[in-house]
C-alpha positions in Angstrom: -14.4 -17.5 -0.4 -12.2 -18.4 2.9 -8.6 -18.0 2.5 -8.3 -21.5 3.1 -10.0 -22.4 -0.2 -8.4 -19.1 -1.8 -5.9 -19.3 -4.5 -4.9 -16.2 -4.2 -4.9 -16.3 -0.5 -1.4 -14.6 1.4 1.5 -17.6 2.1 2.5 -15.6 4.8 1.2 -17.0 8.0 0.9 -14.1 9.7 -1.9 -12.4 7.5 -3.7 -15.4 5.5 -6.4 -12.7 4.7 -7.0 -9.5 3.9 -9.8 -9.1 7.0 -6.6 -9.9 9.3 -5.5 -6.3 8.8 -6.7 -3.6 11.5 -8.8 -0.6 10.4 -5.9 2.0 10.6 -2.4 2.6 10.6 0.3 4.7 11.7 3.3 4.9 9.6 6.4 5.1 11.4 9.3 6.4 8.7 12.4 5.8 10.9 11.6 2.1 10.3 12.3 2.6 6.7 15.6 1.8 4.5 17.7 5.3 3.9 16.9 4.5 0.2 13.0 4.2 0.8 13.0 7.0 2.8 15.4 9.4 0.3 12.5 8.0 -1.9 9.3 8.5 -0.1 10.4 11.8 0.9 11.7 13.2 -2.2 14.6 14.7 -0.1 18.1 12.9 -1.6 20.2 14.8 0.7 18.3 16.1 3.6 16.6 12.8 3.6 19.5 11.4 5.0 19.8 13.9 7.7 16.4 13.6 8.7 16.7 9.6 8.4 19.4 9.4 11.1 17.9 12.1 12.9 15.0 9.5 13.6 17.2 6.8 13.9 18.6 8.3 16.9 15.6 8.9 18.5 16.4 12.7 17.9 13.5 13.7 15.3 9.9 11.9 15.0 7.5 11.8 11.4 5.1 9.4 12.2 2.0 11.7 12.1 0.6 10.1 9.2 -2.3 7.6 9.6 -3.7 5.9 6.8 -6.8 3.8 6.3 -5.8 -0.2 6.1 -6.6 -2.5 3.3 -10.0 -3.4 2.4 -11.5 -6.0 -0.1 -11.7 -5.2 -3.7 -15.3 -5.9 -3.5 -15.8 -3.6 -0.8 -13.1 -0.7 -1.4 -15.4 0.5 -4.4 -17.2 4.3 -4.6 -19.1 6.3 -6.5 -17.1 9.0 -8.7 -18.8 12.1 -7.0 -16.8 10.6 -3.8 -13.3 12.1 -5.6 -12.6 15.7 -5.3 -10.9 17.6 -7.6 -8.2 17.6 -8.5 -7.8 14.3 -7.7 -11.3 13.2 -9.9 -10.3 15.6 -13.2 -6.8 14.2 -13.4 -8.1 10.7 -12.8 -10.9 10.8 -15.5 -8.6 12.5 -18.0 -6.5 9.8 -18.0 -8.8 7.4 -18.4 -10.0 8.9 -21.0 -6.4 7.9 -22.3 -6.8 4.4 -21.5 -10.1 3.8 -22.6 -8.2 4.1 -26.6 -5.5 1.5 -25.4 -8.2 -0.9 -25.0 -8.7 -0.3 -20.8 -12.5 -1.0 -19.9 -14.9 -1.5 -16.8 -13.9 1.3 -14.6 -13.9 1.1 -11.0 -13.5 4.3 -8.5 -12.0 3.8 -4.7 -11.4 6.7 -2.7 -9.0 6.7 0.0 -7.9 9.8 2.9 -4.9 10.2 5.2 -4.3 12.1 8.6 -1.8 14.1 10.1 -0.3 14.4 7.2 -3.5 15.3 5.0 -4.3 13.5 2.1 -7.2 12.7 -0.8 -6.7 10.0 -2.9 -8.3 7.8 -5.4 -7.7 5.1 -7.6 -9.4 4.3 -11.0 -8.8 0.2 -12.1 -9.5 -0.9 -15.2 -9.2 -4.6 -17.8 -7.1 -4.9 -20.4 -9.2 -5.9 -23.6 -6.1 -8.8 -24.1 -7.6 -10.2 -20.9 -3.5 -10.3 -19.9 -3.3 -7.1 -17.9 -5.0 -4.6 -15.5 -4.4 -0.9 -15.0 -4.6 1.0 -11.6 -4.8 4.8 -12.0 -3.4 6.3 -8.6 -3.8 10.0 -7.7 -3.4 12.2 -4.3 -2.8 15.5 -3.2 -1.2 16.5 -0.3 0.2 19.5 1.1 -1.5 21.7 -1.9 0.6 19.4 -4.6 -0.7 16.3 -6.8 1.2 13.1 -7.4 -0.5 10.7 -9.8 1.5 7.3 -11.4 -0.2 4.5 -13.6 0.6 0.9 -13.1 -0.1 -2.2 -15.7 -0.2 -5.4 -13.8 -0.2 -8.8 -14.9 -0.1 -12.2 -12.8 1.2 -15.7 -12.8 -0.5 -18.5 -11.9 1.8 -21.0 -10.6 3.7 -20.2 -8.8 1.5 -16.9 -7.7 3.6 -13.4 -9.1 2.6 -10.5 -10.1 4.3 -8.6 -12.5 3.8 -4.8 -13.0 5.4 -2.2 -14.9 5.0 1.4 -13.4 5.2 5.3 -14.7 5.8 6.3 -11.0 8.9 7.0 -8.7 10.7 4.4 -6.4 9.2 4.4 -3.2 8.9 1.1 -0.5 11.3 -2.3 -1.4 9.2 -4.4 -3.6 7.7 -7.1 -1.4 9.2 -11.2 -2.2 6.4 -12.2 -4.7 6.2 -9.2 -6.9 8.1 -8.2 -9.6 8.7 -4.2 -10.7 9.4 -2.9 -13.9 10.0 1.2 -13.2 9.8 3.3 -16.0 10.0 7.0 -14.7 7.5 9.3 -16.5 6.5 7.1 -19.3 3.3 7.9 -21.1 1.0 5.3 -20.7 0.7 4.3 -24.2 4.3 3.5 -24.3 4.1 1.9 -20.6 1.4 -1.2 -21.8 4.0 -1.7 -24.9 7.1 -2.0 -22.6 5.1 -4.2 -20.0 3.8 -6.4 -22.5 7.4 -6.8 -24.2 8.7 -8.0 -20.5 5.4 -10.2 -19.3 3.8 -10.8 -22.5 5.0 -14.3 -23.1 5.4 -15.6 -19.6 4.2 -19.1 -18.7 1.1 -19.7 -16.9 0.1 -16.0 -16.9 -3.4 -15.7 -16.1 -6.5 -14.7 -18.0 -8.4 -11.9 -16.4 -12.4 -12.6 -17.8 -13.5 -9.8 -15.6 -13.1 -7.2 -12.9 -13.7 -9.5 -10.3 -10.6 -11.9 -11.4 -8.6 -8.6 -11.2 -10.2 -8.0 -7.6 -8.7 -11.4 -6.3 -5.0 -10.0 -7.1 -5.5 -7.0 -6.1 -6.8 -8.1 -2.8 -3.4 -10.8 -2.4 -1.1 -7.6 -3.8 -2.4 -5.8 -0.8 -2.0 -8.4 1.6 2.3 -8.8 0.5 2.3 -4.8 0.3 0.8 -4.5 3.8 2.2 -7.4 5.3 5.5 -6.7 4.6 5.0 -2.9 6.2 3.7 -4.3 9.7 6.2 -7.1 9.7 9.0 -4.1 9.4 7.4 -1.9 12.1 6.8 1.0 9.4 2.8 0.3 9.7 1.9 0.1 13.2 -2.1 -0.1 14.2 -3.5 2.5 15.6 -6.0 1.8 19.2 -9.4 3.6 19.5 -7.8 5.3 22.2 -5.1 6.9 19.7 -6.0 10.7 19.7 -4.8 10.4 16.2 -8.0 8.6 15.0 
């Protein structure tokens, strides 16, 4: 499907598919709010220092380079692909999911440099056909961060709506909607999501994996967009020694 015939296809001129994205990134911190990067860095106080620091040209964190989107279709592996402890902490809580009524796995792997970093993503339907889940694990420096998110989407006009277990991190881009609910177990996280989404109008039926695929893909383009419109996610050349 073109994204001139796509529904789910980016309004954002700039990026009217998810191909229009480059292969890899380098992400660029000092172009981030103080709040994101307090967040992102998990440093309240000395966040701030190190924030203005960069602002001033006086400090530089932009080793990181991260992989750019990819299509649903094509951003797909086989579980052997995770490592632990990524894989064991993903599979136990699907595990979890699977009793909620979560079904149809599907496994993506994704890896960061300069700043290394393993991680994977399990994605699964909702048996309601209302909602999808996206399990999200990394580790980095020797420590694991995992968060689960229930999404759900509107049809016209095009929202979607997701309630997470994770921490703030980035601004939430115009076109999504957060609910954040710090720590939540995931039982308790579909409950409040469906509470707030439940009886939306127009909110679309997922009938399979692929449906969820097509949000997925425009939730990447606003997420990614937004980044390289802000100067956080710059693309790296082939001439980058970083690559």
């Amino acid at each position: 499907m073109d994204a001139d015939s796509n529904p789910y296809a980016s309004p954002n001129p700039l990026h009217h598919d998810i191909g229009a994205f480059g292969g890899r990134y380098r992400v660029d911190s000092s172009r981030t709010t103080l709040r994101e990067f307090r967040d992102l860095s998990g440093m309240p106080l000395m966040g701030t220092f190190f924030w203005l620091a960069m602002r001033c040209g006086l400090f530089r964190f932009n080793q990181m380079v991260i992989d750019g989107p990819k299509p649903f279709a094509e951003d797909q592996c086989d579980l052997e692909e995770l490592r632990d402890p990524v894989r064991s902490s993903l599979l136990a809580a699907m595990e979890s999911a699977e009793k909620l009524g979560f079904h149809s796995p599907t496994y993506s792997v994704s890896n960061a440099t300069g700043i290394e970093t393993h991680g994977g993503a399990i994605r699964m339907l909702h048996d309601s056909g209302q909602c999808y889940l996206q399990i999200i694990g990394a580790t980095s420096a020797g420590f694991y961060r995992g968060v689960e998110a229930i999404s759900s989407a509107t049809s016209s006009p095009l929202e979607i709506l997701t309630t997470t277990n994770g921490p703030p991190s980035y601004n939430v881009p115009v076109g999504m909607t957060m609910q954040r609910l710090v720590g939540t177990p995931l039982a308790t996280l579909l409950e409040k999501h469906q509470q707030l989404f439940g009886e939306r109008e127009n909110l679309m039926r997922f009938e399979s994996m692929a449906d969820v695929g097509a949000v997925i893909d425009h939730s990447s383009i606003l997420f990614h967009a937004d980044k390289v419109e802000r100067g956080i996610f710059v693309e790296v050349r082939d001439d980058d020694p970083a690559v």
